[in-house]
N, CA, C and O of each residue as an XYZ file, in Angstrom:
912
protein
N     187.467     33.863     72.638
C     186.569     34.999     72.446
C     185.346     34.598     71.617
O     184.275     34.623     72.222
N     185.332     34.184     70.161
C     184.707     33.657     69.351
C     183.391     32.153     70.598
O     182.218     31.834     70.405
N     184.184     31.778     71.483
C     182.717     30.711     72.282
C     182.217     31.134     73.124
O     181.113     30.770     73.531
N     183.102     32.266     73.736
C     182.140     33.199     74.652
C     180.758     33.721     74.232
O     179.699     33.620     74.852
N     181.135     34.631     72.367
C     180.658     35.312     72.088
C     179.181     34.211     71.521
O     178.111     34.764     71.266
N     179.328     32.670     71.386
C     178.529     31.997     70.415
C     177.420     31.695     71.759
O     176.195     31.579     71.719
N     178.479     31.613     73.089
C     177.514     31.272     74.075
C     176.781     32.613     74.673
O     175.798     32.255     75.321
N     176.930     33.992     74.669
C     176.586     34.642     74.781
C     174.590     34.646     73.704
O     173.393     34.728     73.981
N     175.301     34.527     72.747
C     173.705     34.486     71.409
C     173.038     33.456     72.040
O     171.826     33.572     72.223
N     173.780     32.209     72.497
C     172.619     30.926     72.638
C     171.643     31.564     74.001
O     170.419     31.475     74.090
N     172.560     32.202     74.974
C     171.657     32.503     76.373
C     171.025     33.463     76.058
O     170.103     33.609     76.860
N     171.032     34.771     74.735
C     170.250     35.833     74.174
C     168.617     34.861     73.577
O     167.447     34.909     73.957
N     169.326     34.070     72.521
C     167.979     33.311     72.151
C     167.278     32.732     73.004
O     166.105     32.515     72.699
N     167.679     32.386     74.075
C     167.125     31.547     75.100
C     165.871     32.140     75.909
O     164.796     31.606     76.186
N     166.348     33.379     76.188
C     166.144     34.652     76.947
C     164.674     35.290     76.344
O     163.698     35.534     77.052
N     164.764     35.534     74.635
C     163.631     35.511     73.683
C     162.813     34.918     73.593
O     161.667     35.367     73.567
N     163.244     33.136     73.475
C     161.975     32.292     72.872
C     161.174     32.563     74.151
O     160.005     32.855     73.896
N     161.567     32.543     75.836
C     160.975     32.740     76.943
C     159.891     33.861     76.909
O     158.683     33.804     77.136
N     160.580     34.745     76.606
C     159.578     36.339     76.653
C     158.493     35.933     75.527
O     157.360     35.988     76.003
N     158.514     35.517     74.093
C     158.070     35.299     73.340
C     156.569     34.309     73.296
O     155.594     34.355     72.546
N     157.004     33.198     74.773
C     155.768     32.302     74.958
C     155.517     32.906     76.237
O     154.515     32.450     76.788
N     156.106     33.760     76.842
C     155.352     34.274     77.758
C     153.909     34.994     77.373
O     152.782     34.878     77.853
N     154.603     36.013     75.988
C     153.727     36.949     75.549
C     152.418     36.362     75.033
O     151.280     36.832     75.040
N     152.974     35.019     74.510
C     151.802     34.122     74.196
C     150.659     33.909     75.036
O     149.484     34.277     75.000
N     151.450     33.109     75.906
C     150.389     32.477     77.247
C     149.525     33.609     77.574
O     148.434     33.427     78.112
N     149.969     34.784     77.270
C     149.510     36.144     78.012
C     148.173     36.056     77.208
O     147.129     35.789     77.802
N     148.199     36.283     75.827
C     147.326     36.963     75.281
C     146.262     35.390     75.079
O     145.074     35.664     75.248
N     146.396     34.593     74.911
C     145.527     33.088     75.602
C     144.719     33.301     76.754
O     143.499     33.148     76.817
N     145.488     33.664     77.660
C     144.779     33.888     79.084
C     143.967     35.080     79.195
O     143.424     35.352     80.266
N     143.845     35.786     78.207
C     143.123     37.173     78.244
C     141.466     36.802     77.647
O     141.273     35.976     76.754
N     140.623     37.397     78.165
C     139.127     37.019     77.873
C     138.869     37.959     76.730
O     139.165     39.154     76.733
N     138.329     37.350     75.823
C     137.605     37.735     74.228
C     137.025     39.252     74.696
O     136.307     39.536     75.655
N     137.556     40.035     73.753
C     136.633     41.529     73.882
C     136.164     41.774     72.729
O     136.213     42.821     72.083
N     135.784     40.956     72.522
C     134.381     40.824     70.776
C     133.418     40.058     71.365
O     133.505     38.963     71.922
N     132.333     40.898     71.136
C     130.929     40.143     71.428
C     130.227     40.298     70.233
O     129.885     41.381     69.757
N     129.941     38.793     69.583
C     129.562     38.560     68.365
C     127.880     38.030     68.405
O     127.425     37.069     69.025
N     127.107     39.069     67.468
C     125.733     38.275     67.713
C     125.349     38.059     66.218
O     125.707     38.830     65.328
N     124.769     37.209     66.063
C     123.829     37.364     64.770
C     122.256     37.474     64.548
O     121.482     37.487     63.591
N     122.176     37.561     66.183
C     120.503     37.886     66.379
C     119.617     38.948     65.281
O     118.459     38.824     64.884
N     120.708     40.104     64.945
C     120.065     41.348     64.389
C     120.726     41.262     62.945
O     120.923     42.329     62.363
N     121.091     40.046     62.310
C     121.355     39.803     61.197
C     120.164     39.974     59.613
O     119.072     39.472     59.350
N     120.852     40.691     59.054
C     119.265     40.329     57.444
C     120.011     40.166     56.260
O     120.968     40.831     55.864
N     119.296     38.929     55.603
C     119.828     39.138     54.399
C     119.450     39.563     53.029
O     118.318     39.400     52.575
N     119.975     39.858     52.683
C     120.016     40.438     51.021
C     119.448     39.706     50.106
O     120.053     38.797     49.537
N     117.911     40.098     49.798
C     116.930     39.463     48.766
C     117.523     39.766     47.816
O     117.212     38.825     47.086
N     118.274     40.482     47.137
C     117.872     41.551     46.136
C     119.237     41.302     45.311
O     120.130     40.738     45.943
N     119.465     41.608     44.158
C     120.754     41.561     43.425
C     121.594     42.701     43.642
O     121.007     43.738     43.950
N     122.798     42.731     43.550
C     122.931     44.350     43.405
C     124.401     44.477     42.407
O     124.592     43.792     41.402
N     125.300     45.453     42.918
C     126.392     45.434     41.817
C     127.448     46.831     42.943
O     128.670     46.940     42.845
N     126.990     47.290     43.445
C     127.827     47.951     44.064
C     126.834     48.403     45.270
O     125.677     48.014     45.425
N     127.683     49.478     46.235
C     126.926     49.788     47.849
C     127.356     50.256     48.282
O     128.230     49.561     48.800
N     127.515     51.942     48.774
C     128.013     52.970     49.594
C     126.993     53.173     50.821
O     125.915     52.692     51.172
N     127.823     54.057     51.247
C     127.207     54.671     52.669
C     126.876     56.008     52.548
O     127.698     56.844     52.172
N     125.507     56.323     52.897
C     124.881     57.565     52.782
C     125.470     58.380     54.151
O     126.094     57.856     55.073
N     125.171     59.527     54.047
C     125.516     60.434     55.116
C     124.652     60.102     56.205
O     125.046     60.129     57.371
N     123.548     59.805     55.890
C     122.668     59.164     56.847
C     122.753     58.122     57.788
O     122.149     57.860     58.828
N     123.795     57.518     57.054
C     124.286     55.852     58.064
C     123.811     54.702     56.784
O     124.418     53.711     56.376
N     122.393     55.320     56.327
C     121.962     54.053     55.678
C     122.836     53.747     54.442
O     123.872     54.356     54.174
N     122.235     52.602     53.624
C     123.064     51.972     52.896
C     122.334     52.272     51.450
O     121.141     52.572     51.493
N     122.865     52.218     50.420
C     122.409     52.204     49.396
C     123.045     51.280     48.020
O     123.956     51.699     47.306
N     122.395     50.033     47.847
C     122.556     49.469     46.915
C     122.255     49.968     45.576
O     121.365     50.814     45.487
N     123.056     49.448     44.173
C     122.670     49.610     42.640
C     123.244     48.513     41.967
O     124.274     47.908     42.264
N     122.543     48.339     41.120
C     122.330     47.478     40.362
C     122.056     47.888     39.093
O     120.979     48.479     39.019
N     122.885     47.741     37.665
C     123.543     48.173     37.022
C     123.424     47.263     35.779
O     124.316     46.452     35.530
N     122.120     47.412     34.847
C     121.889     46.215     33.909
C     122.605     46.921     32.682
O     122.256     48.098     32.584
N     123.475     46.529     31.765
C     123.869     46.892     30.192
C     123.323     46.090     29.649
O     123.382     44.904     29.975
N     122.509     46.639     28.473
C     122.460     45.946     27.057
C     122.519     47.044     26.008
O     122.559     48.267     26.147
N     122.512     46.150     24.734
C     122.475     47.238     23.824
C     122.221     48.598     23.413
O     121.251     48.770     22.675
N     122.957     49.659     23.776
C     122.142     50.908     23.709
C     121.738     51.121     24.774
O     121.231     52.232     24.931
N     121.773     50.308     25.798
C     120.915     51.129     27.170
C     121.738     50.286     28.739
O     122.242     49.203     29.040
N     121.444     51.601     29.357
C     122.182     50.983     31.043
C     121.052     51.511     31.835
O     120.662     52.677     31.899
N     120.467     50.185     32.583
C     119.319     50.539     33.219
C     119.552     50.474     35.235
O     120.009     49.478     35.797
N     119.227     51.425     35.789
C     119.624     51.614     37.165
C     118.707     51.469     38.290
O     117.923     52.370     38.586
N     118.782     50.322     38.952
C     118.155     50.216     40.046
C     118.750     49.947     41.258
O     119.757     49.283     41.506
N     118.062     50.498     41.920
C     118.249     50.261     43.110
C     117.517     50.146     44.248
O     116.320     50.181     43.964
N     117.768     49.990     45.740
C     117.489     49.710     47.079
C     118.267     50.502     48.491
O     119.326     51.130     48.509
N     117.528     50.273     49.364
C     118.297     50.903     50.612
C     118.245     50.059     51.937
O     117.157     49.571     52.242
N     119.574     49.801     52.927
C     119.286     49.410     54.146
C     118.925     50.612     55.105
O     119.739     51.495     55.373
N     117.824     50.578     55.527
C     117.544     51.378     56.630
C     118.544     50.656     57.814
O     118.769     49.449     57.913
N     119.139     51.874     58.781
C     119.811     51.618     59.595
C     119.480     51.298     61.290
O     119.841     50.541     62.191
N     118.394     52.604     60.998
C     117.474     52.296     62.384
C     116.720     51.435     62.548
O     116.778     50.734     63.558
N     115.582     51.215     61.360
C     114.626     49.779     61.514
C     114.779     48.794     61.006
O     113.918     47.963     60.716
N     116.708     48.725     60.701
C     117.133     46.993     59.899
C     116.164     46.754     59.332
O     115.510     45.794     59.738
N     115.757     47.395     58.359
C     115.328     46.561     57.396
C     115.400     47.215     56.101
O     115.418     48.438     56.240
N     115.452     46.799     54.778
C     115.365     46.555     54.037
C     114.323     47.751     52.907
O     113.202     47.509     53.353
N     114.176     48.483     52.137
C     113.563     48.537     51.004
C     113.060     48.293     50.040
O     114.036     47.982     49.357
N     112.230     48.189     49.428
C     112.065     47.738     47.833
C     113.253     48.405     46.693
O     113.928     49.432     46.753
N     113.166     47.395     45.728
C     113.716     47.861     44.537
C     112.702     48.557     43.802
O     111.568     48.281     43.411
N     113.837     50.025     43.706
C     113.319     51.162     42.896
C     113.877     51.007     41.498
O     114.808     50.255     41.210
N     113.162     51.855     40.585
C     113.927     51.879     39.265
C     114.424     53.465     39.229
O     113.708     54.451     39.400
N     115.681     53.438     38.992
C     116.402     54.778     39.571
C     116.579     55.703     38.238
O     116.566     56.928     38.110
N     116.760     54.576     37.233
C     116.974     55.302     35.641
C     117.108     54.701     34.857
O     117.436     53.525     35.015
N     116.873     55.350     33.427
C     117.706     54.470     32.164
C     118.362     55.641     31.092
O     117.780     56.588     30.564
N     119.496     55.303     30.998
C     120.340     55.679     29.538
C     120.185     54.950     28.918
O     120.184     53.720     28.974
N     119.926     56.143     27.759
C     119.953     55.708     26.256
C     121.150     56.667     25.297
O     122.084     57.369     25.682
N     120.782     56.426     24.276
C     121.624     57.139     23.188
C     123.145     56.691     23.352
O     124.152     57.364     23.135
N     123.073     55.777     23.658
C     124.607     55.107     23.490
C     124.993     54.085     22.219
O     123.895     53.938     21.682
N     125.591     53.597     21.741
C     126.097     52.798     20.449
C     126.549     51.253     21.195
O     127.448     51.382     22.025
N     126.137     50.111     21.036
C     126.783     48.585     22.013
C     126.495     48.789     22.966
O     125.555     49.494     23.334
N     127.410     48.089     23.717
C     127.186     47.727     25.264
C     127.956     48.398     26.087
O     129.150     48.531     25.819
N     127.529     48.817     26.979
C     128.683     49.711     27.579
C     129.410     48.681     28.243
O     129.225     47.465     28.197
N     130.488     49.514     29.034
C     131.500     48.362     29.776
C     132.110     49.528     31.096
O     132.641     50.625     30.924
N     131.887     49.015     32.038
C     132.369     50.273     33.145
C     133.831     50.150     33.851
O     134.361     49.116     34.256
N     134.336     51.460     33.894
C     135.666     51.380     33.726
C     136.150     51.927     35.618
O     137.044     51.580     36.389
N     135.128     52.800     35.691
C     135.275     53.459     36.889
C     134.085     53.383     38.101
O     132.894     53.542     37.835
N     134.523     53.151     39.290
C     133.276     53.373     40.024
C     133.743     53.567     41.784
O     134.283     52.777     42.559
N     133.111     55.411     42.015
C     133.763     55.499     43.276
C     132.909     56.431     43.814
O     132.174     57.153     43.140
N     132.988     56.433     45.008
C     132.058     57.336     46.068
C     132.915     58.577     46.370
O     133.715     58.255     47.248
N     133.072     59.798     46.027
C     133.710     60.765     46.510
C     132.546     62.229     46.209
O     131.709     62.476     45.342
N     133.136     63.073     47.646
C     132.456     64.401     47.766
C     131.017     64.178     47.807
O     130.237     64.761     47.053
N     130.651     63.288     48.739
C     129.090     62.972     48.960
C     128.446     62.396     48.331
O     127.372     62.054     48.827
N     128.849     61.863     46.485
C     127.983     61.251     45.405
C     128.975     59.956     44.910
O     130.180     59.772     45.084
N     128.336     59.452     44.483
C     128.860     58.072     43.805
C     128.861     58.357     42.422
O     127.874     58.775     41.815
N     130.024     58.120     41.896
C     130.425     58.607     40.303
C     130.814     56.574     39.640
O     131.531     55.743     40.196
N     130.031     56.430     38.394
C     129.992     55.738     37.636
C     130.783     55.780     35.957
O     130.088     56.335     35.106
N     131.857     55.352     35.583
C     131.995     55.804     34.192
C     131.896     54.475     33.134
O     132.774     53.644     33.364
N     131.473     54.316     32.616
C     131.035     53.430     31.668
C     132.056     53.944     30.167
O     132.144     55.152     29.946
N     132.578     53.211     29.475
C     132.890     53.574     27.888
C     132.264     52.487     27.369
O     132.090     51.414     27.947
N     131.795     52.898     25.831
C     131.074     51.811     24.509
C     131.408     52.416     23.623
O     131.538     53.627     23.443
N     131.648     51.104     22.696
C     131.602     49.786     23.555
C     133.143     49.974     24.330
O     133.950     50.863     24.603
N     132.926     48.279     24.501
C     134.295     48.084     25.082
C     135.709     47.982     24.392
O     136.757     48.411     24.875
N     135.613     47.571     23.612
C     137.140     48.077     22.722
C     136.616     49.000     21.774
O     135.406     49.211     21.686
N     137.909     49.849     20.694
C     137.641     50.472     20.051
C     136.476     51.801     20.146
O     135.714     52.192     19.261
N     136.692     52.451     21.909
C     135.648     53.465     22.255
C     135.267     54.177     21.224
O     135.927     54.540     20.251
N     134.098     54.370     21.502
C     132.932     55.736     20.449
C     132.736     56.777     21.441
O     132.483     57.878     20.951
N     132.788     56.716     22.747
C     132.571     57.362     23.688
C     132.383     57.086     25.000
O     132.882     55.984     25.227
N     131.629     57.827     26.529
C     131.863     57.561     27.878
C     130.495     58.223     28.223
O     129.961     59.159     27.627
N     129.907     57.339     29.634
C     129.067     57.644     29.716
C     129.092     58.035     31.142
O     129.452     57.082     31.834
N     128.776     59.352     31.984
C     129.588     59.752     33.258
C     128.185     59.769     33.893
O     127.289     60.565     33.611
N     128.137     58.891     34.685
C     126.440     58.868     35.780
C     126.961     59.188     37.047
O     128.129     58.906     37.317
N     126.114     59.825     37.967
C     126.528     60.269     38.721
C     125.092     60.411     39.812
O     124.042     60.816     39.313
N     125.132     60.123     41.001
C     124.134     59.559     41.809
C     124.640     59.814     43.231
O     125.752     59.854     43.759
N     123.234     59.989     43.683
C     122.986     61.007     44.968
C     121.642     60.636     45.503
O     120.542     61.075     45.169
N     122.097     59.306     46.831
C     121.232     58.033     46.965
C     120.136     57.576     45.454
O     120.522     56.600     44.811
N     119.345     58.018     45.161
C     118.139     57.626     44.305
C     117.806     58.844     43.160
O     116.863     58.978     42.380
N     118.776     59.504     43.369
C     118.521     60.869     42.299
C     120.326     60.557     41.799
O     121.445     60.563     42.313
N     119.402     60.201     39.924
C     120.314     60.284     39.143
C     120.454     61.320     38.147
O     119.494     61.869     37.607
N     121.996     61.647     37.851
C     122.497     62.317     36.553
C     123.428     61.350     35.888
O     123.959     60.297     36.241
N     123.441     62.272     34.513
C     123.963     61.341     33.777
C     124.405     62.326     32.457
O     123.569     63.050     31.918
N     125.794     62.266     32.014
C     126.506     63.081     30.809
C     126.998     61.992     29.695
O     127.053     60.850     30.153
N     127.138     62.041     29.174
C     127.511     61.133     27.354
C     128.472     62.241     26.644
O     128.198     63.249     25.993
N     129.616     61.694     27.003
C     130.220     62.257     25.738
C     130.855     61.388     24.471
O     131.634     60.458     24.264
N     130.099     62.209     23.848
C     130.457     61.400     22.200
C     130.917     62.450     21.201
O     130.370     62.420     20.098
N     131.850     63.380     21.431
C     132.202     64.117     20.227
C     133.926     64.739     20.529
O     134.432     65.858     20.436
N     134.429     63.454     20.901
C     135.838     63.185     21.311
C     136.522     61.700     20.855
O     136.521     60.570     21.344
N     137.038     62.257     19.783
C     137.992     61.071     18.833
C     138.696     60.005     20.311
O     139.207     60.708     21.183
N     138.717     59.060     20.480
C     139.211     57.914     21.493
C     139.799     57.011     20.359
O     139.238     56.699     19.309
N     141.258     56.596     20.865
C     141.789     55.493     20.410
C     141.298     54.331     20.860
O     140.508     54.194     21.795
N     141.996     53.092     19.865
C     141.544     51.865     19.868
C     141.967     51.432     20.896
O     141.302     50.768     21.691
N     143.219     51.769     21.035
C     143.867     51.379     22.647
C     143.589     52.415     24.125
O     144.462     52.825     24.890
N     142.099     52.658     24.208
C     142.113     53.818     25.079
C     141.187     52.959     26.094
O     140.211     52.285     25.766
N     141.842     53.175     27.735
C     141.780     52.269     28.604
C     140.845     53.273     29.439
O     141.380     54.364     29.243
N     139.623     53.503     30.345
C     139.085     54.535     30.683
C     139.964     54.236     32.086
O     140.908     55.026     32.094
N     139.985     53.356     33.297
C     140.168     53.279     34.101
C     141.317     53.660     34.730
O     141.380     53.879     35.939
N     142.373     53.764     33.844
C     144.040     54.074     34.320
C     143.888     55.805     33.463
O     144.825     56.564     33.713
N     142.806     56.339     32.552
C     143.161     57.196     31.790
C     142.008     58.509     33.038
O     142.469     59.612     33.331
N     141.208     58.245     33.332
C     139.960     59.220     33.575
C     140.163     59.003     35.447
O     140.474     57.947     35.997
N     139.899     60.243     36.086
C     139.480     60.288     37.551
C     138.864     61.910     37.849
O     139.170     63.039     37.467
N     137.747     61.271     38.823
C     137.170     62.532     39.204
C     137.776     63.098     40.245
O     138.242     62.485     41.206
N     137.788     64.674     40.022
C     138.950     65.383     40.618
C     138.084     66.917     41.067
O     138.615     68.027     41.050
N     136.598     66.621     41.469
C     135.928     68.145     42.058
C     134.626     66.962     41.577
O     134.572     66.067     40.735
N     133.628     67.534     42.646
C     132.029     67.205     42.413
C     131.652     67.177     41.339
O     131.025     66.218     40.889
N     131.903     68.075     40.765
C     131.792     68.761     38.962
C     132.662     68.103     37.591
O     132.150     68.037     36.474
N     133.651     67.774     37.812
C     134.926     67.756     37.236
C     135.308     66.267     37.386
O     135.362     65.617     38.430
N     135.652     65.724     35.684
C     136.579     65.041     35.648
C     137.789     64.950     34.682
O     137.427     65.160     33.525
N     138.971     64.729     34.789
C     140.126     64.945     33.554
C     140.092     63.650     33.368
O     140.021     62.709     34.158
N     140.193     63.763     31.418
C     140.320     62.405     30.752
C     141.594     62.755     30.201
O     141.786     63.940     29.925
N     142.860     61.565     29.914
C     143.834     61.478     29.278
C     143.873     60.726     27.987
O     144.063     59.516     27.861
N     143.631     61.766     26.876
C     143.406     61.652     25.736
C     144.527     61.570     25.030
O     145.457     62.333     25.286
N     144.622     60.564     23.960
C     145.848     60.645     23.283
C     146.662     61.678     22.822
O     147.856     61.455     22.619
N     145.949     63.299     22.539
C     146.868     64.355     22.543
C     146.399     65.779     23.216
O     146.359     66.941     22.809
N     146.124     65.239     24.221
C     145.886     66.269     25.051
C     145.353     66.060     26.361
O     144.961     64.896     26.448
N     145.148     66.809     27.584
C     144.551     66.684     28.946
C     143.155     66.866     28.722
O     142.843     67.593     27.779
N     142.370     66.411     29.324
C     140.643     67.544     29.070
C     140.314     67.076     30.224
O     140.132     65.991     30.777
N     140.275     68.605     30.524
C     139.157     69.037     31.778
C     137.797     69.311     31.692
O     137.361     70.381     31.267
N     136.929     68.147     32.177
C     135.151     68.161     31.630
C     134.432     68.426     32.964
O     134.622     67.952     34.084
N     133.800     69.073     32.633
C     132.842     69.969     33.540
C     131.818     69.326     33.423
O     131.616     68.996     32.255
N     130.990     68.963     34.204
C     129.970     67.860     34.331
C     128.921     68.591     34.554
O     127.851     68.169     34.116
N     128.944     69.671     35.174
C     127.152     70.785     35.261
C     127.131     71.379     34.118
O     126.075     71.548     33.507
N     128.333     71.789     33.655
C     127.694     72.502     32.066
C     127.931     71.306     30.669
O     127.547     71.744     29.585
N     128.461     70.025     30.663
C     128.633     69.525     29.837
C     129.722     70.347     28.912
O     129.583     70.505     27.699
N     130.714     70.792     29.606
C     131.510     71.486     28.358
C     133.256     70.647     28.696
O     133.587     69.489     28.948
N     133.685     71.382     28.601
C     135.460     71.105     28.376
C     136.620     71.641     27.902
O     136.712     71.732     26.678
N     137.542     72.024     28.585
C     138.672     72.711     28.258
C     140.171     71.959     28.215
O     140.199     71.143     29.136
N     141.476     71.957     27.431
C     142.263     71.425     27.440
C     143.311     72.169     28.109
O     143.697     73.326     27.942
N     143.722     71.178     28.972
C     144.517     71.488     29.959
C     146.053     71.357     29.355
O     146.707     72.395     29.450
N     146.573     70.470     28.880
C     147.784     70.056     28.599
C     147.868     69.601     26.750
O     146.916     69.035     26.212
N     148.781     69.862     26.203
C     148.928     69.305     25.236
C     150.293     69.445     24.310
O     151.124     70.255     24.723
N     150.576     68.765     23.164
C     151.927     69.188     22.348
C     153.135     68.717     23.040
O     152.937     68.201     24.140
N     153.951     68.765     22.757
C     155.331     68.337     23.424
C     155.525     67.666     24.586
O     155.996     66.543     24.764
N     154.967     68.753     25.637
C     155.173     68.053     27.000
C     153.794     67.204     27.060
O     154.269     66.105     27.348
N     152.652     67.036     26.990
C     152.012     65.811     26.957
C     152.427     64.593     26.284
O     152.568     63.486     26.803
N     152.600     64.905     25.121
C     152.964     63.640     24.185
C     154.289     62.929     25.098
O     155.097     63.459     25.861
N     154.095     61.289     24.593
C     155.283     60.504     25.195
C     155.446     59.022     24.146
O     154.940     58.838     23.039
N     155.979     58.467     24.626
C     156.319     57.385     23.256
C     155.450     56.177     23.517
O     154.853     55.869     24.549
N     155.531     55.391     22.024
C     154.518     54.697     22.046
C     154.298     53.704     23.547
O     153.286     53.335     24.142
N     155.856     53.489     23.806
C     155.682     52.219     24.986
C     155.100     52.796     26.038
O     154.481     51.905     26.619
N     154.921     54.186     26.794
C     154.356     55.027     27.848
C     152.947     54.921     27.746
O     152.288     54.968     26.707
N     152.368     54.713     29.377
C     151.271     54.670     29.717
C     150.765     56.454     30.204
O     151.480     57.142     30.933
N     149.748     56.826     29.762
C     149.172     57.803     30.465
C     148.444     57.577     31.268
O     147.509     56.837     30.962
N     148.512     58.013     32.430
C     147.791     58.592     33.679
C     147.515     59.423     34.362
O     148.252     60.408     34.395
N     146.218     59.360     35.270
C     145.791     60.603     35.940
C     145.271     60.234     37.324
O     144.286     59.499     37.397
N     145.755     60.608     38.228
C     145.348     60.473     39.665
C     144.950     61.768     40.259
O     145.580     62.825     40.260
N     143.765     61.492     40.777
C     142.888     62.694     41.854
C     143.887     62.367     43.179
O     144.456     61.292     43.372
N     143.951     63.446     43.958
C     145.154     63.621     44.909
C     144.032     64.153     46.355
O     143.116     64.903     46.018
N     144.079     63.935     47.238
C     143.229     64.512     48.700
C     142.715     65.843     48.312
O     141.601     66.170     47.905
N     143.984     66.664     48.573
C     144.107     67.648     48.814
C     143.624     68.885     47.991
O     143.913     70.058     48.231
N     142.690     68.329     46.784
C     142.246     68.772     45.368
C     142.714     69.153     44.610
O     142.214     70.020     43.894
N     144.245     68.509     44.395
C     144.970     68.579     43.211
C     144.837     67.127     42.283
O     144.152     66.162     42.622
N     145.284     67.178     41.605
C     145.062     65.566     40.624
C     146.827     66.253     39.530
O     147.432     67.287     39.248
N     146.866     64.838     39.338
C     148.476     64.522     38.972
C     148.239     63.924     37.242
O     147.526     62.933     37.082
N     148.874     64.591     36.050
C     149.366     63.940     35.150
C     150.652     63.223     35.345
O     151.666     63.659     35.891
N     150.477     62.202     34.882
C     151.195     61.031     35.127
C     151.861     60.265     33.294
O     151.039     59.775     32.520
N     153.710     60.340     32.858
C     153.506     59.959     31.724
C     154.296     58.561     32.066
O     155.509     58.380     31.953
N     153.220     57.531     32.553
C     154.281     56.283     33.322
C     155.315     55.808     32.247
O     155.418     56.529     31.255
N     156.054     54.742     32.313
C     156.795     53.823     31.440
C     157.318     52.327     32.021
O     157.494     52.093     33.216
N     157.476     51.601     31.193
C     157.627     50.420     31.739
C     159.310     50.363     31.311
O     159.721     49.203     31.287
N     160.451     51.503     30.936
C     161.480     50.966     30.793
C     161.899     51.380     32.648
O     161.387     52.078     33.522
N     163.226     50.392     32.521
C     163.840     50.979     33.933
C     164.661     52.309     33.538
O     164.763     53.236     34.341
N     165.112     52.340     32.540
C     166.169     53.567     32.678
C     165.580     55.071     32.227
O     166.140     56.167     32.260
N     164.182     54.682     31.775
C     163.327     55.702     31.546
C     162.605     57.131     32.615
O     161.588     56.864     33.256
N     163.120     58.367     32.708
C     162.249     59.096     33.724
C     160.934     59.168     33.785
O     160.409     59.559     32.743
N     160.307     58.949     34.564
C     158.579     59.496     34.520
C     158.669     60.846     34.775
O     159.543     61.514     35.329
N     157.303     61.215     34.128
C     156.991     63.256     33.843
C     155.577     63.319     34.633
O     154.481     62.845     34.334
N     156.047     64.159     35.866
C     154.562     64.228     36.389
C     154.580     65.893     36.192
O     155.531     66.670     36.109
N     152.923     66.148     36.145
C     152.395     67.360     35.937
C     151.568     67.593     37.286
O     150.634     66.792     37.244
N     151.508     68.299     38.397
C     150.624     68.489     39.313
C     149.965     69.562     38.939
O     150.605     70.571     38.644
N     148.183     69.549     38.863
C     147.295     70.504     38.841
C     146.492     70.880     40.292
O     145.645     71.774     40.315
């Protein structure tokens, strides 16, 4: 029974590797359905630092200088219809910041491209929330929110409405409103707080909810999610 069954597998494998270089030969013998040109190719004079897609089709480069006290914004555009290219514009400059900033966040959602910067980079003083709509910039600073030494913007902050972003602050949620510059606390006391080894987080969700998150790195530890 047992050599029937061994010769049975060898004529199964046999049976496979066949179908297997058949399928091969197949897709060999099939003619390329990519037609590759580089006739209508251009390249990129220009420096940049990041590049979304406008509703338009076209492209929009930025370029993103920090120094001391100031983040200066320029940018460019690919036209889509006449391939070509733009000049570099100067799109903006922030000021009133303390060091160098250091950017923690950077994403295209709900039609605008959202930027978050904290300064400095360790030991935050504050966050700087720019926010851009091709070549028309805004821009919010908040500086009158105590930040720990260990406060990470990128795993802690996500934008969660056009308007709106929640930061996860060492004792509390805050919900910041970006057209009025104001803020309300969402979560705090008991059920926010978690122990020193726990990571806080916050994830924006599709569907326009966004998730408190109190991660941990033990295994036998539960995670505490909050859905808003």
């Amino acid at each position: 029974m047992d050599g029937g069954s061994d010769e049975s597998k060898d004529v199964m494998s046999g049976v496979l590797t066949v179908i297997l270089w058949i399928a091969i030969l197949g897709l060999f013998a099939q003619q390329p359905q990519i037609d590759i040109s580089l006739a209508n190719s251009l390249g990129i004079p220009h420096a940049y630092d990041d590049v979304i897609k406008l509703q338009s089709g076209d492209l929009q480069f930025y370029k993103m200088t920090t120094a001391n006290g100031s983040i200066q914004v320029t940018g460019f555009q690919y036209l889509s219809q006449s391939n070509t290219l733009t000049n570099v514009v100067q799109i903006g400059s922030i000021t009133g910041i303390e060091g160098t900033a250091h950017k923690e966040i950077s994403t295209q959602r709900f039609g605008k491209y959202y930027v978050i910067y904290q300064y400095p980079r360790y030991d935050p003083q504050g966050l700087v929330v720019i926010r851009l709509d091709a070549n028309d910039l805004e821009y919010r600073i908040i500086d009158e929110t105590q930040f720990s030494s260990d406060f990470i913007g990128w795993s802690r902050i996500d934008i969660v409405s056009e308007n709106h972003l929640v930061i996860a602050l060492d004792d509390r949620l805050e919900f910041y409103d970006f057209a009025s510059d104001s803020s309300q606390t969402l979560l705090d006391g008991a059920d926010y707080q978690s122990s020193p080894i726990q990571q806080k987080r916050v994830y924006a969700m599709p569907t326009g909810h966004f998730m408190y998150v109190k991660d941990t790195c033990e295994d036998d530890a539960v995670e505490t999610w909050f859905i808003f």
